[in-house]
VMD Tcl script that draws the C-alpha trace (Angstrom):
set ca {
  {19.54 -5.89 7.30}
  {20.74 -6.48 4.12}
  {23.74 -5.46 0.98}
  {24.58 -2.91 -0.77}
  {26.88 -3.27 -3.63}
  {28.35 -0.18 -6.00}
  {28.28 -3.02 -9.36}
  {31.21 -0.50 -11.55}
  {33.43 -0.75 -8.40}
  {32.89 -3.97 -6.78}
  {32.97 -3.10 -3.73}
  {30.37 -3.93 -1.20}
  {28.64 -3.83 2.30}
  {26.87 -5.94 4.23}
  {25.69 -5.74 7.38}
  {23.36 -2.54 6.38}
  {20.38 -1.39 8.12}
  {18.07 -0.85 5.55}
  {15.03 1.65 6.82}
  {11.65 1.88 4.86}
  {11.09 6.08 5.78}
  {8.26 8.35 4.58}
  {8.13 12.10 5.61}
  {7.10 11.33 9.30}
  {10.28 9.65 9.88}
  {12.41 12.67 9.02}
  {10.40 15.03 11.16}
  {11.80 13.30 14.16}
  {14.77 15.59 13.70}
  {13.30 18.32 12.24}
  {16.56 20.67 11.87}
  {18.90 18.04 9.83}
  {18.35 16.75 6.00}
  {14.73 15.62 5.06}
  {15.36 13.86 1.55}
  {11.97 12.93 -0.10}
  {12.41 9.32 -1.07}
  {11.01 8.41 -4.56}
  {10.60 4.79 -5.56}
  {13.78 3.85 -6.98}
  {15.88 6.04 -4.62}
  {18.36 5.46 -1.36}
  {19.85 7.79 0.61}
  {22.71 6.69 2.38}
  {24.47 7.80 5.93}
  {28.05 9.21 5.64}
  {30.00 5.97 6.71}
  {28.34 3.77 4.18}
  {28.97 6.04 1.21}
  {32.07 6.29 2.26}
  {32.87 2.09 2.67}
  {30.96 1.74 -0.97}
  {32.68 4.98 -2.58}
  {29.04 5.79 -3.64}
  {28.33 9.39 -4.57}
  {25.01 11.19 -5.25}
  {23.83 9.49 -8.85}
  {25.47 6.55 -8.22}
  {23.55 3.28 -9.03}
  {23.92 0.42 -6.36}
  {22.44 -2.72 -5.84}
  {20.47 -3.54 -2.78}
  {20.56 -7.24 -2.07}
  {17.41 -8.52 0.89}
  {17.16 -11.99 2.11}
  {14.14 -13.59 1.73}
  {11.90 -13.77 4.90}
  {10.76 -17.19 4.83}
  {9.00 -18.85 8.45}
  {11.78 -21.69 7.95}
  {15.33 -20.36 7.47}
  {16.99 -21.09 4.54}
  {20.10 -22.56 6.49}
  {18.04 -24.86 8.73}
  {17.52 -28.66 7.33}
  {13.65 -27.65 5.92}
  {14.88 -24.64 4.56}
  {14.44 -23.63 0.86}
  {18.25 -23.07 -0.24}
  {17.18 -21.31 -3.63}
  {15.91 -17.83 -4.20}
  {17.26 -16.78 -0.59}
  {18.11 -13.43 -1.97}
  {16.31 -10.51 -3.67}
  {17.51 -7.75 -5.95}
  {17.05 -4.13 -6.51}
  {18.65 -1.14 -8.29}
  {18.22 1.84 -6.69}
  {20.19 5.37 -7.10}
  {21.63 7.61 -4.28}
  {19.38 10.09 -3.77}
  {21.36 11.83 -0.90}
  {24.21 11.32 1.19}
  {23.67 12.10 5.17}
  {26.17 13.45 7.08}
  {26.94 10.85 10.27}
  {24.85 13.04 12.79}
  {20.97 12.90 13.69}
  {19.43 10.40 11.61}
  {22.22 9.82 9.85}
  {23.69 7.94 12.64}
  {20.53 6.96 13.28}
  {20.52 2.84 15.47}
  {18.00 0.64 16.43}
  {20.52 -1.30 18.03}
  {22.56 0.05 20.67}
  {26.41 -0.66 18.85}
  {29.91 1.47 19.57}
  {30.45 1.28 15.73}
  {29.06 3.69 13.04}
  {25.46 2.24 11.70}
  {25.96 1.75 7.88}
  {22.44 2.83 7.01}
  {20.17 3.14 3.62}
  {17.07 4.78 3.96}
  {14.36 3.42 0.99}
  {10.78 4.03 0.77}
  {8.38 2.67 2.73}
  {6.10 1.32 -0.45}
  {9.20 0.61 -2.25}
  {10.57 -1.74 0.49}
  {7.47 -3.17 1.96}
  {7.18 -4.07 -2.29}
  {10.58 -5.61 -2.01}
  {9.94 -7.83 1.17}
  {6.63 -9.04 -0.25}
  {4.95 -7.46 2.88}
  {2.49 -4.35 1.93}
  {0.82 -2.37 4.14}
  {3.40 -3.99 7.27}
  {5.97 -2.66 9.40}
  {8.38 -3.98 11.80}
  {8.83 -0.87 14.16}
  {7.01 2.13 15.16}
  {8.98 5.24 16.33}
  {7.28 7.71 18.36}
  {8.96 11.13 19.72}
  {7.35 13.27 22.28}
  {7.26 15.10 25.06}
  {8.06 13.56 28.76}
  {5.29 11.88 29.93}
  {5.82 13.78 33.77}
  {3.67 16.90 31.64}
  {0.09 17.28 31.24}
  {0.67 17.63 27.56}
  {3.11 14.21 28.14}
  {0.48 12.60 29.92}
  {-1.99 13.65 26.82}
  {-0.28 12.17 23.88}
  {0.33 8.95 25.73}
  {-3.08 8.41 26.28}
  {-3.74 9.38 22.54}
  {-0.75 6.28 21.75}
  {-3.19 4.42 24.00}
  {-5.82 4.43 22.09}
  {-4.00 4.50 18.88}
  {-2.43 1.20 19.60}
  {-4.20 -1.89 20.19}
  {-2.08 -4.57 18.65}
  {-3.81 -7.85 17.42}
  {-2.39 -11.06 17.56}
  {-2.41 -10.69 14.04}
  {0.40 -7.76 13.83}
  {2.47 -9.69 15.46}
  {2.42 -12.66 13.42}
  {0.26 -15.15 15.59}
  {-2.58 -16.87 14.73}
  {-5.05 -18.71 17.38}
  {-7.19 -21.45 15.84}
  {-9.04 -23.77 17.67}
  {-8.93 -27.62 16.76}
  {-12.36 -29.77 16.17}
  {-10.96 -31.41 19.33}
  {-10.95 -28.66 21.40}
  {-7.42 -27.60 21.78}
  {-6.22 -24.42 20.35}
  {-3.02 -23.84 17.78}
}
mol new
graphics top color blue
foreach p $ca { graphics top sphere $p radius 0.5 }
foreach p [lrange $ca 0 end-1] q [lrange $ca 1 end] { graphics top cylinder $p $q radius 0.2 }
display resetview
């Protein structure tokens, strides 16, 4: 999550989803908008252009915390540089259906989304060549063909501890951390 600010208006939202996409993302809905993301460039859903007043051209400001392994607002956490900056332009404006109202979280409000790309973001967050989510669409797995790709996702995934995060050392003592 993260900010969005249109700087010659002032006005602002927080709260936003902010999605690193690439192409494969926008063929999970095929029949609705598929912009092609440069570096640089947002697109924005429907309800968030709207709450900004941002149009197609428009330059706003995307504002990220800092992902730190302490939290800034905890007693050990660094209080300085808690925030990072971008200037991106609207690429495209998505109309509040399919993706455009696309959630990770289930919520009974509109999603205020900005979609960025992937390099660009990862760039950002000081985290190349990571994600935080895999989507996968398919077919039911009650199919043969179902059945098929889920054994492909199988063997496609095999998560280290690594990719989540987690490291396992062991201590000269014998005890692992």
């Amino acid at each position: 999550q993260g900010t969005l600010e249109l700087p010659g208006e002032k006005r602002r939202a927080s709260g936003v989803d902010i999605y690193g996409t690439d192409a494969r993302f926008w063929k999970l809905a095929p029949q609705g908008p598929q912009p092609a993301l440069q570096p640089g460039e947002v697109a924005l859903n429907a309800p968030l252009a709207e709450e900004l007043g941002a149009e197609v051209g428009d330059e706003v400001i995307l504002r990220l915390p800092r992902l730190d392994a302490v939290p800034a607002d905890s007693p050990l956490g660094r209080k300085t540089e808690t925030i990072r900056n971008r200037r991106l332009k609207v690429s495209a404006i998505l109309p509040a259906e399919g993706l455009g109202r696309f959630g990770i979280r289930p919520d009974q409000q509109w999603p205020l989304d900005a979609f960025v790309d992937l390099d660009t973001l990862a760039k950002e967050l000081g985290e190349p060549e990571r994600i935080n989510a895999i989507l996968i669409a398919g077919r039911d797995a009650n199919t043969a063909a179902g059945a098929d790709a889920e054994a492909k996702l199988t063997t496609w995934l095999q998560p280290k501890l690594a990719d989540y995060g987690v490291t396992l050392e062991r201590t000269p003592q014998g005890y692992f951390n």
